[in-house]
VOPASE-617519 format. One record per residue (C-alpha): residue in three letters; x, y, z. Coordinates in steps of 0.001 Angstrom, whole numbers, plus 500000, padded with zeros to 6 digits. Layout:
% VOPASE-617519
ATOM   zamar        X        Y        Z
ATOM     ALA        X        Y        Z
...
This chain:
% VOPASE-617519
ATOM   zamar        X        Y        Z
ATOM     UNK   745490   887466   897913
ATOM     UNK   747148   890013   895242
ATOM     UNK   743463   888964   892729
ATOM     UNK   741371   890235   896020
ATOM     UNK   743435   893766   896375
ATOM     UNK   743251   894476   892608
ATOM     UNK   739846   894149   892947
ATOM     UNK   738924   896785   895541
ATOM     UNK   741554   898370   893351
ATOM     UNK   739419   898373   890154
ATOM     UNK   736653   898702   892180
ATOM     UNK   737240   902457   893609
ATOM     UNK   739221   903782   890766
ATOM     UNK   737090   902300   887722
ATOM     UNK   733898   902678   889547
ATOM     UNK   733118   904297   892783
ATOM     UNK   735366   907174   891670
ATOM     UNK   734359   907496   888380
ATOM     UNK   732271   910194   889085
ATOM     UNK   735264   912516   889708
ATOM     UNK   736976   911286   886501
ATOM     UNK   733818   912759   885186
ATOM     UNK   733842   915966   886694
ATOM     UNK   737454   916817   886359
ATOM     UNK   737267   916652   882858
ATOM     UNK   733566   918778   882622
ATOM     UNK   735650   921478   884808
ATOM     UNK   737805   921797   881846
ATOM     UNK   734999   922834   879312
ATOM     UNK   732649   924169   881723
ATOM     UNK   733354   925534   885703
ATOM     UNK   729689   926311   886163
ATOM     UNK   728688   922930   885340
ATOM     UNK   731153   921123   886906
ATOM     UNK   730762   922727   890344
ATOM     UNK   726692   922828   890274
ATOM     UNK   726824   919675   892772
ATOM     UNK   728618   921942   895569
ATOM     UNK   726407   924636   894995
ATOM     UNK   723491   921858   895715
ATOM     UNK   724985   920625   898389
ATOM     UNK   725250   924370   900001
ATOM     UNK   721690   925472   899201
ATOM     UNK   720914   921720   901313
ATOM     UNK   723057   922983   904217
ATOM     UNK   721677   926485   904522
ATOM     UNK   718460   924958   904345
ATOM     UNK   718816   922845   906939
ATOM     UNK   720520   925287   909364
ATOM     UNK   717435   927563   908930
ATOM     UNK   715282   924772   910029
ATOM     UNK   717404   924029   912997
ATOM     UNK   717459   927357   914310
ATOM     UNK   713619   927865   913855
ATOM     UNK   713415   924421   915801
ATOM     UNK   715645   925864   918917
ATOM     UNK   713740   929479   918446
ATOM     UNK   710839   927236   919093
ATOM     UNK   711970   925277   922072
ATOM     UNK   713596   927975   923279
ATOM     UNK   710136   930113   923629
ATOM     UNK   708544   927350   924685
ATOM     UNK   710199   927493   928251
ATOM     UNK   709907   924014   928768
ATOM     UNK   714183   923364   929199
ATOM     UNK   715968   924310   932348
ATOM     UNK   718431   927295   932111
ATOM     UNK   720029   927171   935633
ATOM     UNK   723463   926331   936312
ATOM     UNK   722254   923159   937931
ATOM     UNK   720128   921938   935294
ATOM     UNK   722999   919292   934236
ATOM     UNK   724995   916899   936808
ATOM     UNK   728463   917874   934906
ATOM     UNK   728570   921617   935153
């Protein structure tokens, strides 16, 4: 049983996060480098909220959902 925990031990910390090994050390040399995945990963979410806000613009215009109070059982 101890074999099968030291292996989802070497598993995360030798593998799966190996990747932040990586990064922590590129931080030290270079910060722009290092933090160019977050930047990614913010240009991806501000893309994404644009597109869902021009998809409720759209079904909002539309006129095709209910507004009133009563449109849903729970309110």
């Amino acid at each position: 049983m101890k074999a099968f925990f030291e292996a989802i031990e070497n598993l995360f910390v030798n593998y799966i996060f190996g990747l932040h090994d990586i990064l922590r050390k590129l931080e030290l040399e270079n910060w722009w480098a290092a933090n160019t995945v977050s930047w990614i990963f913010v240009i991806i979410c501000c893309i994404a909220f644009g597109y869902w806000m021009k998809q409720l613009k759209i079904f909002n215009d539309s006129g095709e959902e209910e507004n009133d109070i009563s449109a849903h059982s729970y309110l």
